[in-house]
mmCIF entry with sequence, helices, sheets and N, C-alpha, C, O atoms, coordinates in Angstrom:
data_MODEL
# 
_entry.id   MODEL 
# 
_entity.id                         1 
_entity.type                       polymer 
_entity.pdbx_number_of_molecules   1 
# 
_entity_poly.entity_id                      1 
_entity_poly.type                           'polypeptide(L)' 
_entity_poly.nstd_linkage                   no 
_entity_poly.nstd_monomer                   no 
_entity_poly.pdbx_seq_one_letter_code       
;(UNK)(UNK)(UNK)(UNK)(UNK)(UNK)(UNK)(UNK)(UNK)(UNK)(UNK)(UNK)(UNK)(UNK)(UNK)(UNK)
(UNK)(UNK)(UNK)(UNK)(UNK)(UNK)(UNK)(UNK)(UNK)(UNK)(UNK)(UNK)(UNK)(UNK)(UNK)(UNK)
(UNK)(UNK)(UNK)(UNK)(UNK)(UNK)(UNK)(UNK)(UNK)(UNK)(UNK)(UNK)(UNK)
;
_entity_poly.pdbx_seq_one_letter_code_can   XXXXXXXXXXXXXXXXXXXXXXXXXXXXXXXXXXXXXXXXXXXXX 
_entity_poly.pdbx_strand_id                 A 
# 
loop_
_entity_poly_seq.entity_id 
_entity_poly_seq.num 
_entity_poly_seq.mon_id 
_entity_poly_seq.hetero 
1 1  UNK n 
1 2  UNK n 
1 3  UNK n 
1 4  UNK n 
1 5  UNK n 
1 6  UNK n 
1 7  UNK n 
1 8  UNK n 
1 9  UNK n 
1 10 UNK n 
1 11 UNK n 
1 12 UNK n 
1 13 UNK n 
1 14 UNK n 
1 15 UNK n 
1 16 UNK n 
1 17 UNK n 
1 18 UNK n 
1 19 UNK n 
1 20 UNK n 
1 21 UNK n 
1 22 UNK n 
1 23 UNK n 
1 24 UNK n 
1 25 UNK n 
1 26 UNK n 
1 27 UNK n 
1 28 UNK n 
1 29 UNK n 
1 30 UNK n 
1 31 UNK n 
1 32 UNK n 
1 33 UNK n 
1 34 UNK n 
1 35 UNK n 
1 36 UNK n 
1 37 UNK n 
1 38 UNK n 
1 39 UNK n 
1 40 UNK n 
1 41 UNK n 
1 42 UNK n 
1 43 UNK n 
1 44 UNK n 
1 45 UNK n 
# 
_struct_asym.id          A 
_struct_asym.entity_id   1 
# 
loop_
_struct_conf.conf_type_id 
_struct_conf.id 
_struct_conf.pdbx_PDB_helix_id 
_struct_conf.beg_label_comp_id 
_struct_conf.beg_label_asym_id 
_struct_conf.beg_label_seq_id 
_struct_conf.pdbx_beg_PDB_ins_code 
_struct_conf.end_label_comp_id 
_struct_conf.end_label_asym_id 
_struct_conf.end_label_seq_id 
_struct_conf.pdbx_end_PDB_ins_code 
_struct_conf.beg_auth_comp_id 
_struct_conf.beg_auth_asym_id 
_struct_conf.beg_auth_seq_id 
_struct_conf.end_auth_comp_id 
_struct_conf.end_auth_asym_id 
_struct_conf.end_auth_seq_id 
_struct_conf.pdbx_PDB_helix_class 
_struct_conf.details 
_struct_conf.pdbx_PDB_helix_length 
HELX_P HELX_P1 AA1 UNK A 2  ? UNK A 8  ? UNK A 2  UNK A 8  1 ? 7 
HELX_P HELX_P2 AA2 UNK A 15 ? UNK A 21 ? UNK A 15 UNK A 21 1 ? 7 
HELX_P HELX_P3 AA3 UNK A 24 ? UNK A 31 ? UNK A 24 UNK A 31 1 ? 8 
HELX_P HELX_P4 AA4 UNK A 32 ? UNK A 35 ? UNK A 32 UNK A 35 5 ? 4 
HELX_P HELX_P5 AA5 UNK A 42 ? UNK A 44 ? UNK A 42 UNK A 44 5 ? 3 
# 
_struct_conf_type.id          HELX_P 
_struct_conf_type.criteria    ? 
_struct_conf_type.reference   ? 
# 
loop_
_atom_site.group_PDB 
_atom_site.id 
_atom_site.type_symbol 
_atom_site.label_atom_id 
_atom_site.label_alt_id 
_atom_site.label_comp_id 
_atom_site.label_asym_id 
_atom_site.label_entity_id 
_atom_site.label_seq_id 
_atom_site.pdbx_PDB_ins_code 
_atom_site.Cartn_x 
_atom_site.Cartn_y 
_atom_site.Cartn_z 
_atom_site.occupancy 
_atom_site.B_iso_or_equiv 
_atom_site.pdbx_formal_charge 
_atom_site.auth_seq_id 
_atom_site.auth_comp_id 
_atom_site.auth_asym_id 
_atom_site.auth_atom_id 
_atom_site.pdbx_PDB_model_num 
ATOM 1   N N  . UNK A 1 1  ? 111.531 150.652 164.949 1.00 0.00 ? 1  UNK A N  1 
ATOM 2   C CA . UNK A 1 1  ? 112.334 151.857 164.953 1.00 0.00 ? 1  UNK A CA 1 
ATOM 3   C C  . UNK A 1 1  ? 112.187 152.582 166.283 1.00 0.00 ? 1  UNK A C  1 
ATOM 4   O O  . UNK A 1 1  ? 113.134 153.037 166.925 1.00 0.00 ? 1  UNK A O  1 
ATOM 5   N N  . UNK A 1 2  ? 110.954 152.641 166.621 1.00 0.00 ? 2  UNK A N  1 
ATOM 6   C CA . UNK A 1 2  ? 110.753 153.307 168.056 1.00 0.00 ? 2  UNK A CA 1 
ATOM 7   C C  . UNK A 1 2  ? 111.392 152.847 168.858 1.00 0.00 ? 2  UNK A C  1 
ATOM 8   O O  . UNK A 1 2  ? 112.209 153.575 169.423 1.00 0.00 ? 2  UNK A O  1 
ATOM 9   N N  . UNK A 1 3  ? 111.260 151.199 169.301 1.00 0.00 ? 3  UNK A N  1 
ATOM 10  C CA . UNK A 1 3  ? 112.295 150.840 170.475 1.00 0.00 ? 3  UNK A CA 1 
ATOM 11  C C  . UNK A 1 3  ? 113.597 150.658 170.294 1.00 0.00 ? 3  UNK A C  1 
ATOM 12  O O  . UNK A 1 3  ? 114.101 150.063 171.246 1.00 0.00 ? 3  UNK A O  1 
ATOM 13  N N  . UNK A 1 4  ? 114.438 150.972 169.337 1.00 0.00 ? 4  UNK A N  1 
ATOM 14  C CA . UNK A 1 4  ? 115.545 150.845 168.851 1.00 0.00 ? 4  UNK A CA 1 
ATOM 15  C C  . UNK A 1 4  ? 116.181 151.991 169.543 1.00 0.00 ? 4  UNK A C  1 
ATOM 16  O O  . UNK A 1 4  ? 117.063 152.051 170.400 1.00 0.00 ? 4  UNK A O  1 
ATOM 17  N N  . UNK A 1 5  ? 115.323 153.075 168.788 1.00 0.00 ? 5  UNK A N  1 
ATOM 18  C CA . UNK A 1 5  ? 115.699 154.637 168.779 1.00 0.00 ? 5  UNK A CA 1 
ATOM 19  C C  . UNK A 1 5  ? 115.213 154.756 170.368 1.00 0.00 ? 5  UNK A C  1 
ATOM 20  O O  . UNK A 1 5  ? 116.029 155.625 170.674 1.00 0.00 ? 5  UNK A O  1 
ATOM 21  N N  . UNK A 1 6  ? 114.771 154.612 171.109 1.00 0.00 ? 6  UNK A N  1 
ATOM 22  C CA . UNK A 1 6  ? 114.728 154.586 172.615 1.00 0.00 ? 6  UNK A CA 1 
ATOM 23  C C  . UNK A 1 6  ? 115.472 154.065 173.317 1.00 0.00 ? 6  UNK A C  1 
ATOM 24  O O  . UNK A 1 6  ? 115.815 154.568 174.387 1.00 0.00 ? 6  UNK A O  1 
ATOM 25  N N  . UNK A 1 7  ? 115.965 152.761 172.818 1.00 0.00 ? 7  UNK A N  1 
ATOM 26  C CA . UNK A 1 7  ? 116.785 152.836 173.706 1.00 0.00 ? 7  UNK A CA 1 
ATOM 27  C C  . UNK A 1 7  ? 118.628 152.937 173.393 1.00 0.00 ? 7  UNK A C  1 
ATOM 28  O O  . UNK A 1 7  ? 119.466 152.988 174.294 1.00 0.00 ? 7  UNK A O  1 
ATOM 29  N N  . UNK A 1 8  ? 118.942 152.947 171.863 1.00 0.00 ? 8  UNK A N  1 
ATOM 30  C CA . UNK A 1 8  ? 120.235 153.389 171.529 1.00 0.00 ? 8  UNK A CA 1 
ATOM 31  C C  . UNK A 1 8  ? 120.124 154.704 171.179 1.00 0.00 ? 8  UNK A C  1 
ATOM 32  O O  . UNK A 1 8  ? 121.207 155.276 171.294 1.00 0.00 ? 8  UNK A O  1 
ATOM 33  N N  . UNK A 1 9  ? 118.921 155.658 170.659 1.00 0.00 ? 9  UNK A N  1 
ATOM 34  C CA . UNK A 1 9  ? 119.630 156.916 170.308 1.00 0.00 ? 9  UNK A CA 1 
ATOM 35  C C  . UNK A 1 9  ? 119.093 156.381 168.798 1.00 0.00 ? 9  UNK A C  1 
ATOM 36  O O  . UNK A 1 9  ? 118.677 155.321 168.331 1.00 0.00 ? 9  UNK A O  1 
ATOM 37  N N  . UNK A 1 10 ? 119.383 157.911 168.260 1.00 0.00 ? 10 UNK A N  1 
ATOM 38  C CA . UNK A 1 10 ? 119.057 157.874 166.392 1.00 0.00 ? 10 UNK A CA 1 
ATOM 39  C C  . UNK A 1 10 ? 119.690 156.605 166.026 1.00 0.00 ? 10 UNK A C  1 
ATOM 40  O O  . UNK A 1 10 ? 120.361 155.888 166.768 1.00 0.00 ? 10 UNK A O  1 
ATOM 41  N N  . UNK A 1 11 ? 119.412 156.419 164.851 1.00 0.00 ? 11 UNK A N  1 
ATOM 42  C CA . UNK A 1 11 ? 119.727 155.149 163.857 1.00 0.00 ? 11 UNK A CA 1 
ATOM 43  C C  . UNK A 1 11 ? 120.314 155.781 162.509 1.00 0.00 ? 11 UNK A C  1 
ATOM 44  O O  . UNK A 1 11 ? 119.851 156.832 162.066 1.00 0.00 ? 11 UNK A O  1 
ATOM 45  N N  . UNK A 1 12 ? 121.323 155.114 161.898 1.00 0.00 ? 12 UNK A N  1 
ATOM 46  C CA . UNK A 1 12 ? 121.356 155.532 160.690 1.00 0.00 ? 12 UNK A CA 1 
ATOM 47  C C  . UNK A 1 12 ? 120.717 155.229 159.922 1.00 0.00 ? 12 UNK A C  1 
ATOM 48  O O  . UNK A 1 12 ? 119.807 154.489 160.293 1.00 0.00 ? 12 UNK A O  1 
ATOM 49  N N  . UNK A 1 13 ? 120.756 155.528 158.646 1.00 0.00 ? 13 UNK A N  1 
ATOM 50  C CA . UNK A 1 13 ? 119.879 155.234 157.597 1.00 0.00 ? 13 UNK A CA 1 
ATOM 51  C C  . UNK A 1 13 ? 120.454 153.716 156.902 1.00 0.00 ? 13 UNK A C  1 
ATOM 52  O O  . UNK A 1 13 ? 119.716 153.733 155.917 1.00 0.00 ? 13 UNK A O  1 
ATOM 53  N N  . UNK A 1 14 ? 121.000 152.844 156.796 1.00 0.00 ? 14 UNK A N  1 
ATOM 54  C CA . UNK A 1 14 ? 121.628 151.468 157.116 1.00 0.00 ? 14 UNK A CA 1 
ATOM 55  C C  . UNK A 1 14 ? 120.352 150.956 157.474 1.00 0.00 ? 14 UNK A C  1 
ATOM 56  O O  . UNK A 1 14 ? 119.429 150.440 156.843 1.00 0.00 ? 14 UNK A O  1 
ATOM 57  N N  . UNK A 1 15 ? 120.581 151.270 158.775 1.00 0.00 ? 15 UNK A N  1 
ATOM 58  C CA . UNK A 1 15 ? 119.869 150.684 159.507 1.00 0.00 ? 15 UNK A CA 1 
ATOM 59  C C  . UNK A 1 15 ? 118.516 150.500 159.513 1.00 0.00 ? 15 UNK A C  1 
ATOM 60  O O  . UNK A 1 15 ? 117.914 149.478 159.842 1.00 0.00 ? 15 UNK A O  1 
ATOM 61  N N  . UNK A 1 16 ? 118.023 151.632 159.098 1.00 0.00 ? 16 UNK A N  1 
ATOM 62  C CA . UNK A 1 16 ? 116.417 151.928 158.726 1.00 0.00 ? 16 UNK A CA 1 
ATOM 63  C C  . UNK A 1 16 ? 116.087 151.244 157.434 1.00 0.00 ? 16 UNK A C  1 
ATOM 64  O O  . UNK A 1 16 ? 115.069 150.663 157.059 1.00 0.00 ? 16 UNK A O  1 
ATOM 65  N N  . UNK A 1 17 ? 117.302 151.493 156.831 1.00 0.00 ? 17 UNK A N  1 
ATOM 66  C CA . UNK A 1 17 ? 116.664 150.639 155.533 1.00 0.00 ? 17 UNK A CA 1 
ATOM 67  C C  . UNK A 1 17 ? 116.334 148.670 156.068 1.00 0.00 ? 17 UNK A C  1 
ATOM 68  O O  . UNK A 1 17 ? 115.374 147.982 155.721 1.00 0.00 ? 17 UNK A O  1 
ATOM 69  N N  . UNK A 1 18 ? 117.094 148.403 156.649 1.00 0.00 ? 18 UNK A N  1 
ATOM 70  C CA . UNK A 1 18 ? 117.578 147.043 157.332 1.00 0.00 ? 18 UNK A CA 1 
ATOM 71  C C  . UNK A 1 18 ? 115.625 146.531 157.712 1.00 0.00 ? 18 UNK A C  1 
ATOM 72  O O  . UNK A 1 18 ? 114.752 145.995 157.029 1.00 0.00 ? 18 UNK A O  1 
ATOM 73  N N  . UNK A 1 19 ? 115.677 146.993 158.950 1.00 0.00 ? 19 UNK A N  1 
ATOM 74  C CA . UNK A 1 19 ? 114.184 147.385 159.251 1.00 0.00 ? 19 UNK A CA 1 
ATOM 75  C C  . UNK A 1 19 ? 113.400 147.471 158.883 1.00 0.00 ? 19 UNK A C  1 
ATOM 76  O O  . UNK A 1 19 ? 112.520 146.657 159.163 1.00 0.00 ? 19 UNK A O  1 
ATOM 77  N N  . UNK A 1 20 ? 113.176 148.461 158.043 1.00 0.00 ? 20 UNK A N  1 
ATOM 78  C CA . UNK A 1 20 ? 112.022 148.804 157.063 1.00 0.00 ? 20 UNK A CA 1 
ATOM 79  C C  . UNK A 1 20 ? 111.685 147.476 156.089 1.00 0.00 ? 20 UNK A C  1 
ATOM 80  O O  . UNK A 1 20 ? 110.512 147.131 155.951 1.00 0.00 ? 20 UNK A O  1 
ATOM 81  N N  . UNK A 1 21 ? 112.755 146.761 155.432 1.00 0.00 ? 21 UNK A N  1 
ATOM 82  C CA . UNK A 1 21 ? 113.235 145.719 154.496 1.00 0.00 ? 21 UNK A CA 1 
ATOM 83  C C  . UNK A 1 21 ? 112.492 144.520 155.164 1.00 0.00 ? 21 UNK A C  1 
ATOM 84  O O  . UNK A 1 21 ? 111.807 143.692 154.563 1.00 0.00 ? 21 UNK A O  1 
ATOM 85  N N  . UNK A 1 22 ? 112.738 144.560 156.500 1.00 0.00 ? 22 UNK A N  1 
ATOM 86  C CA . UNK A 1 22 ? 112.396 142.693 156.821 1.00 0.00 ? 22 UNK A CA 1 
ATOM 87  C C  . UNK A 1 22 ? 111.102 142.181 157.044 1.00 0.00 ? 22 UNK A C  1 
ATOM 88  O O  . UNK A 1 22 ? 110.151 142.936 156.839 1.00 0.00 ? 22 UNK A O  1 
ATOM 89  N N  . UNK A 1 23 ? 110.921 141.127 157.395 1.00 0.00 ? 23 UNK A N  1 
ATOM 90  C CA . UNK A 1 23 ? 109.409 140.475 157.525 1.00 0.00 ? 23 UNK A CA 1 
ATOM 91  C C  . UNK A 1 23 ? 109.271 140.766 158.912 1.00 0.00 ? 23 UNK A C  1 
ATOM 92  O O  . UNK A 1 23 ? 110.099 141.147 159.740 1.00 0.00 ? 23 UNK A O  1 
ATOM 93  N N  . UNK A 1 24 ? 107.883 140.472 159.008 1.00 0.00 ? 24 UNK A N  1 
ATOM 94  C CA . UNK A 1 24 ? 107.334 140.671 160.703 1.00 0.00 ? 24 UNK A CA 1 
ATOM 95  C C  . UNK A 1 24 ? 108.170 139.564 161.323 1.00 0.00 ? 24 UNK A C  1 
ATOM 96  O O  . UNK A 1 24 ? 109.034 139.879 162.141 1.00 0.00 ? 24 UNK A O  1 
ATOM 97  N N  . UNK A 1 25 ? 107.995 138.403 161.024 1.00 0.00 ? 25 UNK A N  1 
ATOM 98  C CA . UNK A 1 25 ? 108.563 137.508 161.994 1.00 0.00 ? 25 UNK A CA 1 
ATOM 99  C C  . UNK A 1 25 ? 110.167 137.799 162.730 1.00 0.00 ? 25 UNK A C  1 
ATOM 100 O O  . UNK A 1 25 ? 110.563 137.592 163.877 1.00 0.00 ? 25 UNK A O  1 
ATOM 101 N N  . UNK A 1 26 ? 110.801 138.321 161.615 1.00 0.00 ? 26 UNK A N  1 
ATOM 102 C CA . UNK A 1 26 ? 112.058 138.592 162.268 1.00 0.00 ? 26 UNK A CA 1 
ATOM 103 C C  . UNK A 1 26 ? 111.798 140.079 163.251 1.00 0.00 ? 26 UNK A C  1 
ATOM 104 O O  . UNK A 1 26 ? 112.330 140.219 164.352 1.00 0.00 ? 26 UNK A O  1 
ATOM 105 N N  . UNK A 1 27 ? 110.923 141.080 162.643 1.00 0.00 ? 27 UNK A N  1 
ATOM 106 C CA . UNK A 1 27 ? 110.915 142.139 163.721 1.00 0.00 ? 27 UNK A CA 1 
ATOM 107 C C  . UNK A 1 27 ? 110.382 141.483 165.188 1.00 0.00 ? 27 UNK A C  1 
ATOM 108 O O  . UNK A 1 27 ? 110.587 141.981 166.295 1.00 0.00 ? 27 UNK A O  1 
ATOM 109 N N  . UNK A 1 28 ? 109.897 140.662 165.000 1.00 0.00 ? 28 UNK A N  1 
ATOM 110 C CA . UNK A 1 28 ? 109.606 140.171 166.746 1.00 0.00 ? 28 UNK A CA 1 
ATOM 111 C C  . UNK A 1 28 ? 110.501 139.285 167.391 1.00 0.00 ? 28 UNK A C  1 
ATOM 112 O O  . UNK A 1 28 ? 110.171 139.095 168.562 1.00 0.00 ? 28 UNK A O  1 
ATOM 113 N N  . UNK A 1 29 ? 111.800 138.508 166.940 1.00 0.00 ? 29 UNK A N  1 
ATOM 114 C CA . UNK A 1 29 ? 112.891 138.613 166.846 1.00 0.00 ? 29 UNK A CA 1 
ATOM 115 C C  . UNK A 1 29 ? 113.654 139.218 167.570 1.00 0.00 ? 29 UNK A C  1 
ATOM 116 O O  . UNK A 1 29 ? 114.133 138.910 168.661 1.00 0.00 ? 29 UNK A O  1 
ATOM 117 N N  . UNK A 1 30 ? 113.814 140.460 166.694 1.00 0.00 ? 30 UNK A N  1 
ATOM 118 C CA . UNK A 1 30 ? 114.754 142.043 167.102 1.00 0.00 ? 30 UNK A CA 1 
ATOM 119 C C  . UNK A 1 30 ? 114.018 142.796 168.560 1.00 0.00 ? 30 UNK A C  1 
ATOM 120 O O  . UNK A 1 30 ? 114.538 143.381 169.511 1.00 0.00 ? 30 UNK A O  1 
ATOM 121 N N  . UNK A 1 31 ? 112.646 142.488 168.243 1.00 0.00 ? 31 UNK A N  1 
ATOM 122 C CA . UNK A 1 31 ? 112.165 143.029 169.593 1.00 0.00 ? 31 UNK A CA 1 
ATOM 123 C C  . UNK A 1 31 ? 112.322 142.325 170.562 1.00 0.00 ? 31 UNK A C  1 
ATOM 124 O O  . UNK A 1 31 ? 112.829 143.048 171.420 1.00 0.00 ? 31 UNK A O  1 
ATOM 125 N N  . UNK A 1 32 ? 112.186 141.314 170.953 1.00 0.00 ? 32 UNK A N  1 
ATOM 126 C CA . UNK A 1 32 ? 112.572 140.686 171.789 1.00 0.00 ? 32 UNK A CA 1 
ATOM 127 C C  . UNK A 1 32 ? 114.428 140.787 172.236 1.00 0.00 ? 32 UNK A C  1 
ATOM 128 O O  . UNK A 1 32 ? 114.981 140.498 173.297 1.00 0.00 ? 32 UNK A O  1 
ATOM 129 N N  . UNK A 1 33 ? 114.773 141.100 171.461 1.00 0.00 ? 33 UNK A N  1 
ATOM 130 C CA . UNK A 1 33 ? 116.605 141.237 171.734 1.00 0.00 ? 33 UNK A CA 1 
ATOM 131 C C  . UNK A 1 33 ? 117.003 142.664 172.342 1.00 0.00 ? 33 UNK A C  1 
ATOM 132 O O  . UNK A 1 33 ? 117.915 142.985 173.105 1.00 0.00 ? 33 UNK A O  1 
ATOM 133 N N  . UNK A 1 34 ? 115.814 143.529 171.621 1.00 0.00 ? 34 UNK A N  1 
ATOM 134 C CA . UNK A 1 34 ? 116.156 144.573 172.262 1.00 0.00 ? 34 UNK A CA 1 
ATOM 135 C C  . UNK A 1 34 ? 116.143 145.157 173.579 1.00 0.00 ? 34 UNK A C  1 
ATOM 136 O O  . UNK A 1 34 ? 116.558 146.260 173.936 1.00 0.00 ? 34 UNK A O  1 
ATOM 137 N N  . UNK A 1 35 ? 115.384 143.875 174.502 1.00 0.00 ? 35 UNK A N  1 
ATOM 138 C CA . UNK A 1 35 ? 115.561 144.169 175.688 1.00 0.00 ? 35 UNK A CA 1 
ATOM 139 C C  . UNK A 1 35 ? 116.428 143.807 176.524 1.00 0.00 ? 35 UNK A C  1 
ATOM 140 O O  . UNK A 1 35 ? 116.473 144.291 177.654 1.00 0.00 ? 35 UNK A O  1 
ATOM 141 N N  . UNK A 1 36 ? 117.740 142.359 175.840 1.00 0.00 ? 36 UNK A N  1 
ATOM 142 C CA . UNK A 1 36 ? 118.805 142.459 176.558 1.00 0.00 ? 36 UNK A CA 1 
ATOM 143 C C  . UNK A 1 36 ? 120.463 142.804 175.717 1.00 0.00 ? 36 UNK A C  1 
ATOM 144 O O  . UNK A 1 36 ? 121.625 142.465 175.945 1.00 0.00 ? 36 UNK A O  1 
ATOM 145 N N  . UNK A 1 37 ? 119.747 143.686 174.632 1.00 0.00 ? 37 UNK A N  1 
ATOM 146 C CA . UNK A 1 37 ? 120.994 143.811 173.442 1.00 0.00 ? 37 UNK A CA 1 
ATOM 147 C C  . UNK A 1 37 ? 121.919 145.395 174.146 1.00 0.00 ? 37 UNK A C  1 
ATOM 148 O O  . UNK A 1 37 ? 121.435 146.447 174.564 1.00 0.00 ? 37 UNK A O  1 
ATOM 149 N N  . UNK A 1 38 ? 123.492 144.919 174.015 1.00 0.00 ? 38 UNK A N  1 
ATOM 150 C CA . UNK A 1 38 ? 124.164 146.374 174.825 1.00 0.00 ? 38 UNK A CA 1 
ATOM 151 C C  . UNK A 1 38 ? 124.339 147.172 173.746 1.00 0.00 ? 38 UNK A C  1 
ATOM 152 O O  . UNK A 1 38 ? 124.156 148.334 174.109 1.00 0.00 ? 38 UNK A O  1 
ATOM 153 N N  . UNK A 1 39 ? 124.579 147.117 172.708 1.00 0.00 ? 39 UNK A N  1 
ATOM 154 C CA . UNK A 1 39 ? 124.367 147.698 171.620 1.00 0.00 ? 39 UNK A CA 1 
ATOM 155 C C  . UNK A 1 39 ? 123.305 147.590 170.296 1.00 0.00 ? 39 UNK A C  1 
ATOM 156 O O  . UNK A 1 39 ? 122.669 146.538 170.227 1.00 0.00 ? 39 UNK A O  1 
ATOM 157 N N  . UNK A 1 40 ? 123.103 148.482 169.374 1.00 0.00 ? 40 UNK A N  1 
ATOM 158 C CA . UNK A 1 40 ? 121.969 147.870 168.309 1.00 0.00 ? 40 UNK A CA 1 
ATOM 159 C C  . UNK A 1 40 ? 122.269 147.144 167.613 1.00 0.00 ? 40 UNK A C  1 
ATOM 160 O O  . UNK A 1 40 ? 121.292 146.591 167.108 1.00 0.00 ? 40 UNK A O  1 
ATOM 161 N N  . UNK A 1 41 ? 123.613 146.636 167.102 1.00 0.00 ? 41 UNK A N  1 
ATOM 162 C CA . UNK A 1 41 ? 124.524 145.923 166.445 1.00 0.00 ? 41 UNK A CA 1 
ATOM 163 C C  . UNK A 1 41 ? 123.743 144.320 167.137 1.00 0.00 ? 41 UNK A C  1 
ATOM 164 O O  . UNK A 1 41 ? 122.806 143.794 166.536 1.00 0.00 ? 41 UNK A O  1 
ATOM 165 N N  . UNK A 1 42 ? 124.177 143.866 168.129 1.00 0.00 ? 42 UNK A N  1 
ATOM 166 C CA . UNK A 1 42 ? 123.384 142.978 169.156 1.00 0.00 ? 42 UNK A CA 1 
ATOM 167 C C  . UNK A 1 42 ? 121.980 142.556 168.527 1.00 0.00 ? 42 UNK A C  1 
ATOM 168 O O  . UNK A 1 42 ? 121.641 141.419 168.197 1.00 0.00 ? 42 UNK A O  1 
ATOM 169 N N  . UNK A 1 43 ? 121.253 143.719 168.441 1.00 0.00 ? 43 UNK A N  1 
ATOM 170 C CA . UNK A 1 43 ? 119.933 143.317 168.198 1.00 0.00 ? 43 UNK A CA 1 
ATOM 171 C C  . UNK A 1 43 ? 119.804 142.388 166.807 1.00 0.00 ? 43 UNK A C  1 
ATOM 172 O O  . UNK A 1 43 ? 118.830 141.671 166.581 1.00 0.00 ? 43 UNK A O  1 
ATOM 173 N N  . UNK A 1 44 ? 120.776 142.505 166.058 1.00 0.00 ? 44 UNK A N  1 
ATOM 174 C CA . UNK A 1 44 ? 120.245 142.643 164.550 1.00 0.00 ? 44 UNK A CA 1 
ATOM 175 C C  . UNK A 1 44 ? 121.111 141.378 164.274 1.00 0.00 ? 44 UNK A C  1 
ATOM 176 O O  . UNK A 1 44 ? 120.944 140.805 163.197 1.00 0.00 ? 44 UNK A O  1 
ATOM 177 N N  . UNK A 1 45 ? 122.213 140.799 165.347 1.00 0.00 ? 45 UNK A N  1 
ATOM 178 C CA . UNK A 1 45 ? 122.871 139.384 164.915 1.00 0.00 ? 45 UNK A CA 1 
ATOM 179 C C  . UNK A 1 45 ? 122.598 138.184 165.878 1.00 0.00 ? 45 UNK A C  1 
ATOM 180 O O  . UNK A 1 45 ? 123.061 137.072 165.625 1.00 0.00 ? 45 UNK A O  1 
# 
């Protein structure tokens, strides 16, 4: 949530639930995307 919200801005609640929901393996995944994703949408497909 932190690097999400750093670098797009608030999150909806969608989204948090999305997050909150998944396993570690995929959050390292998403983290890794989030450093070349142009939107948060990006990160998460």
């Amino acid at each position: 949530m932190r690097q999400i919200e750093r670098t797009f801005g608030p999150t909806d609640v969608r989204l948090r639930q999305q997050i909150q929901a998944t396993d570690a393996e995929t959050l390292l995944e998403w983290s890794d995307r989030i450093l070349t994703a142009e939107t948060p949408e990006a990160v998460f497909h």
